[in-house]
N, C-alpha and C positions, 0 to 999 in steps of 0.2 A: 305574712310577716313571721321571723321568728323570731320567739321569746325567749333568753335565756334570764332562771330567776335566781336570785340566793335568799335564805331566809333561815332562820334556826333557833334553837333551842328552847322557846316557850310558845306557845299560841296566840301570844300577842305580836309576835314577828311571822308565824306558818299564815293565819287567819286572813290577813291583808293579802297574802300573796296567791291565797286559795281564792280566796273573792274578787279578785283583779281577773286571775285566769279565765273565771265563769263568765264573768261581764265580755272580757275581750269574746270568748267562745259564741257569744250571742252575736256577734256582728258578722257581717258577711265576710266572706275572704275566709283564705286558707291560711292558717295559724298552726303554730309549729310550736311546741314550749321544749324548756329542758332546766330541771328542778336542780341546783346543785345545794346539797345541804352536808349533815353528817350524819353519821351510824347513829351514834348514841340522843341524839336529839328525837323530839316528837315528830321531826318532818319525815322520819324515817318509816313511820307508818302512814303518818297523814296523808301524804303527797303521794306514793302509791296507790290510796285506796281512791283516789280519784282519777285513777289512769294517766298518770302525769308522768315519762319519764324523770329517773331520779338516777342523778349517780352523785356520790358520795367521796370527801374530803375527810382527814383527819386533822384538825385544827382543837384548840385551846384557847382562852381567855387569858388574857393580862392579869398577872395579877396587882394588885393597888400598893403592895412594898416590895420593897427589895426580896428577890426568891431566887433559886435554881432553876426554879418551872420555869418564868421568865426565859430564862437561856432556852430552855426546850422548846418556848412556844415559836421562838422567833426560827430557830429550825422549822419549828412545823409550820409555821406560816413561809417559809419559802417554798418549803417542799409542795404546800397546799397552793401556792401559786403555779410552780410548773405543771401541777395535776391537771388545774384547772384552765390553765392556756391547751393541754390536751383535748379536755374537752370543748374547749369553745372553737378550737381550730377545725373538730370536727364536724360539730356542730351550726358554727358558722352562723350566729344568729348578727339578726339585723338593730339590737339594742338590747343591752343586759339593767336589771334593775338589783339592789337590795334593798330588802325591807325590812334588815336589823340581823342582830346577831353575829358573832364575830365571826360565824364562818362568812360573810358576805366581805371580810375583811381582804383574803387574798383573793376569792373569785372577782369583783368589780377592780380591785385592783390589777389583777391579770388582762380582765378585760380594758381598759384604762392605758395598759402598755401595749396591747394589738392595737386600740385604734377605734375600738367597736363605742359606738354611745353608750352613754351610761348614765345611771339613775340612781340617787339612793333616796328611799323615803324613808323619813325620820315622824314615827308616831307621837314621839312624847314631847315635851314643854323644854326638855333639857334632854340634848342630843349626849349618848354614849358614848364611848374612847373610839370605837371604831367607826361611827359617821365621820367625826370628827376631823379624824385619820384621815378618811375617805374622800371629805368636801374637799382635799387640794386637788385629787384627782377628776373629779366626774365632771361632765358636761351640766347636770341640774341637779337641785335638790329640790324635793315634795316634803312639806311640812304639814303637818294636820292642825298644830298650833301657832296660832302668832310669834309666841315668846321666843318660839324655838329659831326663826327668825334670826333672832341677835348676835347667835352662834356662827352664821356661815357667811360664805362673800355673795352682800347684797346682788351680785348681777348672775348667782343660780339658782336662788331660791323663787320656789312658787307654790303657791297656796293651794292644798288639792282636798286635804282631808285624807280621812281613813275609808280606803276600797269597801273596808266592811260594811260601812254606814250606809253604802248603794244595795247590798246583800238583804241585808233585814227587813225593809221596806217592803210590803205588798203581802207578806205573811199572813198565813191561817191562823190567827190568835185562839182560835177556840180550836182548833187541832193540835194546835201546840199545847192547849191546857190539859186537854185529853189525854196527847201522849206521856205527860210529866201525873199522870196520875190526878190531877185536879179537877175539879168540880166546878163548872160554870155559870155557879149561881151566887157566889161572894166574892171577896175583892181577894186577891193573888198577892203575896208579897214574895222575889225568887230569893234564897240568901246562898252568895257562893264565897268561893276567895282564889277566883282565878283558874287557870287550865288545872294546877296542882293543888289545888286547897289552901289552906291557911289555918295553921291551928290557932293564934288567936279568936280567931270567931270563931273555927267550929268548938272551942271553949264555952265562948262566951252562948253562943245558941243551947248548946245542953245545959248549959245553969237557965237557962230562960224555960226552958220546954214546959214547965208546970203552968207559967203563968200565962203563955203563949196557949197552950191548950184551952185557958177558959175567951178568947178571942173573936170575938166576930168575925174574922178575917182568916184566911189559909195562907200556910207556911209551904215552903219549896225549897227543903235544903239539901243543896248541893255539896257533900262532904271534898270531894276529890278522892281520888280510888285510892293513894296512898293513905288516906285517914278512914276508907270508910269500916275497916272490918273495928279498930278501936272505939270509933265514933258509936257503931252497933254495940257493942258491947255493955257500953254506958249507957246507952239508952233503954238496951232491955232492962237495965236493974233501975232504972226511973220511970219507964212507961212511956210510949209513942203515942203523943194526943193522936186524936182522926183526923182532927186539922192540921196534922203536919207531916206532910211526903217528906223521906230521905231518899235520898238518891246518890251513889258515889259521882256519877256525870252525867252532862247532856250532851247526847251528841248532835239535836236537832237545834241548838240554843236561837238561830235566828227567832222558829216558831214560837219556839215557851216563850222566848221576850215580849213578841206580840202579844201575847196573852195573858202577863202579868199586870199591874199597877205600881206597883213599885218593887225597886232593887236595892239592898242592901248587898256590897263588894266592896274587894278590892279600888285603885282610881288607875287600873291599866289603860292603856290608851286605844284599844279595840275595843273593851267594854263602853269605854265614855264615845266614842263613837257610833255604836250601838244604839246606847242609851237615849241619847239627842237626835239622831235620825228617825227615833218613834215617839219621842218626846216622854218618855218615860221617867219622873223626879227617881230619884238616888241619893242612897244615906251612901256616901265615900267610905271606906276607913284603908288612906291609902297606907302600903307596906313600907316602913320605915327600914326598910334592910334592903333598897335598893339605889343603882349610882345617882347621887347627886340629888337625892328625896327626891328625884323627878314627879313619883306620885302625888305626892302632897303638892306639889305644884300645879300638876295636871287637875287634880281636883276642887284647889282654890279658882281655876279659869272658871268651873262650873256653880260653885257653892257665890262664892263673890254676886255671880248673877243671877242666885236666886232659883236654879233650877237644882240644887240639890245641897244636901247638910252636910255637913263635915264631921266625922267621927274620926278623932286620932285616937293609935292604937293604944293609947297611955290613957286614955281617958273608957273605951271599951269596957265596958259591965255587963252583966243583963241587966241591970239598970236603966242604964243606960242606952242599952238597944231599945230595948220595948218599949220608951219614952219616947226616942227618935220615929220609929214605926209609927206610933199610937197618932204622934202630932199630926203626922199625915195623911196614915190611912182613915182616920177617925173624922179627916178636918176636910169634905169635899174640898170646899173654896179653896183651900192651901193648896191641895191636891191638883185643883187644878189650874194653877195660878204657875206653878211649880212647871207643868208638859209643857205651857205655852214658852215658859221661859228657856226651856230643854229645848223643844223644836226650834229657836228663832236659832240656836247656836249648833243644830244641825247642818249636816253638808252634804244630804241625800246624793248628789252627783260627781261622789268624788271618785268612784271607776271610772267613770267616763271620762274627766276631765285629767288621771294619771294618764290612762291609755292614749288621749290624744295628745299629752305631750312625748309620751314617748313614740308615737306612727312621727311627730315632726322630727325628732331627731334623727330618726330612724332615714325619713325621706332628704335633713339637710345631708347625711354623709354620701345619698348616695348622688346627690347633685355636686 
């Protein structure tokens, strides 16, 4: 079969569509992909270093009032349609998916006026301008969330989960702790804020460092490479407890996951998929500068039930971190009351169950 993907701009739209490829890759049959993303995005690394052809768009985002850009993007999204019927006529795949991001806006839509199936999977609780856009054209929509649900027309929505959630599973937890620098003999807390960091927390972590230091427990902070050379900075004139690795990134995160005990992030909707596929409790603090608080939404689906705490970024202290932390890594029972209610809202099999909706679609066009 062949796959053509779109996907872009954060690692919560690349991650699903790198974990979808691998799962498909496992199965028998000859499989053919073709990555359309853009320059300036992180697919533009990602997606090559896994041997995935990649050929590239120039597209734009909407923006939310009235602008010039506007005028511009809607040029570049036509232009980025005729590019993109280029490629898929050459390519000639037998079902196209997006898994977010606006360049997926004129590819699945180009795809969509050939004729070819199409797919788009929507990670989060509360679909973006461009699914949105997208659900009059496609043949299905994959949802990872219920809620998300309400948004599309009931007769192409289907329940798959996040590809990634099938990825993490089976992991070396104690090679992963190895490789992030950690030690195997206390409980792991990882703290990040997404593909790109977050500087509310990494704030809030350096005001904590002192108290964190006297801890029973080990720290795993994950800065993000655009914060990490400030982040250092700060910390040499405070002092790096021994129980606390920094790291700008991981690039092995399924591993380190397995290996941790608890997470304090972002409420992206690849991490909460993650999270729940290993059953791993999570302090949330989802990002309030994103469309439609989707995060705080995504995160209320998990905290509501008990498998993780809600930290809004208005409320973020070291305070108030190390007390969220404390509750749990200090509190077995909590601890582990918390995994059981993380795995029951896991979806271990959701590569499998994208990939075979998309082999049907694939096989209704050609009957």
């Amino acid at each position: 079969m062949k796959i053509a993907i779109s996907g872009g701009g954060t690692g919560g739209h690349i991650y699903p569509a790198l974990a979808l490829v691998r799962e498909i890759q496992k199965e028998a049959g000859n499989h053919e992909f073709l990555y359309i993303g853009t320059q300036n995005g992180l697919e533009s690394s990602l997606v090559p270093a896994e041997n995935i052809p990649f050929k590239s768009i120039h597209i734009t985002g909407f923006k939310r009032k009235i602008s010039l850009d506007n005028v511009k993007t809607i040029f570049r999204f036509l232009k980025g349609v005729r590019d993109s019927k280029e490629y898929l006529k050459e390519f000639k795949p037998d079902v196209v998916i997006g898994t977010g991001g606006y360049v997926c806006g004129p590819v699945v839509y180009a795809a969509a006026k050939l004729g070819i199936p199409t797919v788009i999977h929507e990670q989060n609780s509360v679909p973006g301008l461009t699914n949105k856009f997208l659900s009059r054209y496609v043949n299905k929509i994959a949802v990872c969330f219920k809620e998300a649900a309400d948004y599309f027309p009931n007769d192409k929505v289907i329940f798959t989960g996040n590809p990634r959630a099938s990825e993490v599973r089976g992991k070396d937890g104690i090679r992963g702790r190895l490789s992030a620098g950690l030690k195997t003999n206390s409980p792991a807390v990882l703290i990040f804020g997404g593909s790109r960091g977050a500087r509310p927390i990494n704030d809030a972590v350096i005001k904590s460092l002192s108290e964190l230091g006297k801890k029973p427990y080990q720290i795993l902070y994950v800065t993000g490479e655009a914060h990490f050379e400030n982040v250092k900075k700060e910390v040499d004139l405070i002092g790096n407890p021994q129980n606390v690795v920094i790291q700008p990134f991981i690039h092995n995160m399924p591993e380190v996951l397995a290996g941790v005990d608890l997470v304090v992030s972002r409420a992206g909707a690849t991490t909460l998929a993650e999270v729940t596929s290993l059953g791993i409790p999570s302090i949330l603090i989802p990002s309030p500068y994103v469309t439609n608080n989707h995060q705080e939404k995504n995160a209320r689906s998990l905290s509501d039930e008990g498998a993780a705490v809600l930290l809004l970024e208005k409320d973020l202290n070291s305070k108030t971190l190390i007390h969220s932390i404390d509750e749990i890594l200090l509190d077995k029972e909590k601890q582990s009351a918390m995994k059981k209610k993380a795995l029951k809202l896991g979806v271990p099999d959701s590569a499998t169950k994208l990939y075979k909706l998309m082999k049907q679609l694939a096989a209704s066009k050609k009957r």
